[in-house]
Structures are given as C-alpha cells and as structure tokens.
N, C-alpha and C positions, 0 to 999 in steps of 0.2 A: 426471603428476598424475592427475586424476579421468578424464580422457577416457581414458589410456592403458588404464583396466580393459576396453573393448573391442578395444583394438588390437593386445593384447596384451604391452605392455609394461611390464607390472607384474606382480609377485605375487600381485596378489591377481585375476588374470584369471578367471576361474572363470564370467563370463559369457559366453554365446555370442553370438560376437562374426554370425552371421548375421540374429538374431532377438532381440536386448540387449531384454528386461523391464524394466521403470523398479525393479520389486522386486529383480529380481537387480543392477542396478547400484546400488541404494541399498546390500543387503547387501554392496557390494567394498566401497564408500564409508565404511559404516560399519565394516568391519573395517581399513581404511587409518587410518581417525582413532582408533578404539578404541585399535590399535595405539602407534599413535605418542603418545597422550594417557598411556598407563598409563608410559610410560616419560620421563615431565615430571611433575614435582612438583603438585601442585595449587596451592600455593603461586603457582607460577612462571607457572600457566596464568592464575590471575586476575590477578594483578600485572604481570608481563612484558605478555601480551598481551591483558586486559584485558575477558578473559570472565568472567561471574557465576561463583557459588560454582557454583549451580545447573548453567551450562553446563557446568562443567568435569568436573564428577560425571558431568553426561550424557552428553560427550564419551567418559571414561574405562567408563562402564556402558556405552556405545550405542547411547546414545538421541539418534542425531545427522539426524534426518531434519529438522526446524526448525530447526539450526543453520545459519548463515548463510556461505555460501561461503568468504568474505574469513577470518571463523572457523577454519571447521575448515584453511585455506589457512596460516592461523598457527599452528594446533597443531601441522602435519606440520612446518612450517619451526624449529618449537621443539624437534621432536624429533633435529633432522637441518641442522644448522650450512649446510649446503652448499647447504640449498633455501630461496629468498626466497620471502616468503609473494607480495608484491605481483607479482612475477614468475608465479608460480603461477597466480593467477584473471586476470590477462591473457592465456597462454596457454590456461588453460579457454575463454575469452571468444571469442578467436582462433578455437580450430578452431571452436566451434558456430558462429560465423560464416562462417568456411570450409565447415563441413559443411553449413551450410541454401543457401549456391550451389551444391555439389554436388548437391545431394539437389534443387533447384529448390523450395525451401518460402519461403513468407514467414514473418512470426512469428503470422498470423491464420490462416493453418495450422496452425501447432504449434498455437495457444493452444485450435482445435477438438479437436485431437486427444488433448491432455492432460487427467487428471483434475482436475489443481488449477485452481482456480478466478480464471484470469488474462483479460486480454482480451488481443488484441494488440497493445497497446499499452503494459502491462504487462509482455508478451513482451517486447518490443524494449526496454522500459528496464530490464529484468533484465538482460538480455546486454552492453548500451551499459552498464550500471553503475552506470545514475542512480535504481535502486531495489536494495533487495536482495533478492537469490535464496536459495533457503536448498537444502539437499543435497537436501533430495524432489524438490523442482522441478526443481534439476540434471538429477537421474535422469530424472525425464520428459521432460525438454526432451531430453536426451540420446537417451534409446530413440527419440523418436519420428525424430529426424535419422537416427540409424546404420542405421533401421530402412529409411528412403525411401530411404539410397543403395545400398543392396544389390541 
C-alpha cells in the first residue's frame, strides 16, 4: 500500500528509497489513487464509499494531499476486489509504528521535524487512529521515519 512506495514494492516506486521527500512520496501517493479513482465510477466513489462529490473529483484530478488515509485506502480497495480498505491503513499504521522503533523517534520527534502543523500528541493519535491523517501528513510522517533509519 502506501509505505511500499519506498520499499520498493510498488509501481509507483519512483521515490528514493535512501533520502524519501514527503513531495516525492505524496506525488507516488497521489498517482496510486489518481490511478485507481479514474478507473471507479464517481458514482460508486460517493455512494459505495461514501466520499463527497468534491473528493471524488479530486481523488480522480489529484488533488489527494487532504484526503484522508481511511479514503483514499477505500478508493484503491474499490478499484481492486482483492484489497481491503480497513486491512490497508492498519498495515500503513503497523509499519510507521514499526518503523519509529527502528529509527528510535517518538512522535515529538516526528511532530518537530514535519511541516504540518501537529503536536505530538496529535502525532501519536494519527497513527493509533483516534484522529485522522490525511495523505500530506502520511508523506511527512513517512519521509521523516524512512529517513532516520537509513
């Protein structure tokens, strides 16, 4: 899913996986959902799973940086039978978790080191679940882990 655009297990890998940019992981992200959005009805996108007209447009345009994880987690699982959304952002959740014991960060670490405007205490309820994340912050919170464990 989102994390593999560093590890290389995706198609849309195109970021460097030594030195992952929150830009360059936002651009896999958004060509993973762009992708998978254009080939789902709009219809299907607001009904089925129950995103604005608006997101759905944006999803299929690209304008997925404030769309919200669990979201665009639904649009790839809509394009593609065989992937659970809810499956999906539990493993997103998973490695950054895994990957901030790797990397030795708390989340008052990431939340200095990212642009978006989080504490960490926000940090930690974006990844635990109990807030939501949107694909910008993914990206940052991403770069800044793949970044420390290298």
């Amino acid at each position: 899913m989102f994390h593999e655009v560093v590890e290389g297990g995706s198609e849309f890998a195109a970021v460097d996986a030594d030195e992952p940019a929150a830009a360059d992981l936002l651009d896999a992200f958004e060509a993973m959902v762009t992708e998978a959005a254009a080939s789902v009805e709009v219809d299907r996108l607001v009904d089925e799973i129950g995103l604005t007209e608006a997101d759905a447009t944006a999803a299929r345009d690209g304008g997925v940086g404030g769309m919200a994880v669990e979201d665009a987690a639904a649009v790839l699982a809509a394009a593609d039978a065989a992937r659970n959304a809810d499956a999906m952002v539990a493993e997103v959740r998973d490695h950054l978790l895994m990957g901030m014991a790797t990397a030795v960060l708390d989340v008052d670490a990431i939340a200095a080191k990212i642009d978006a405007d989080l504490t960490g205490q926000e940090v930690q309820q974006a990844l635990e679940g109990r807030a939501p994340m949107t694909l910008g912050q993914l990206a940052e919170i991403l770069a800044v882990i793949e970044r420390r464990k290298r």
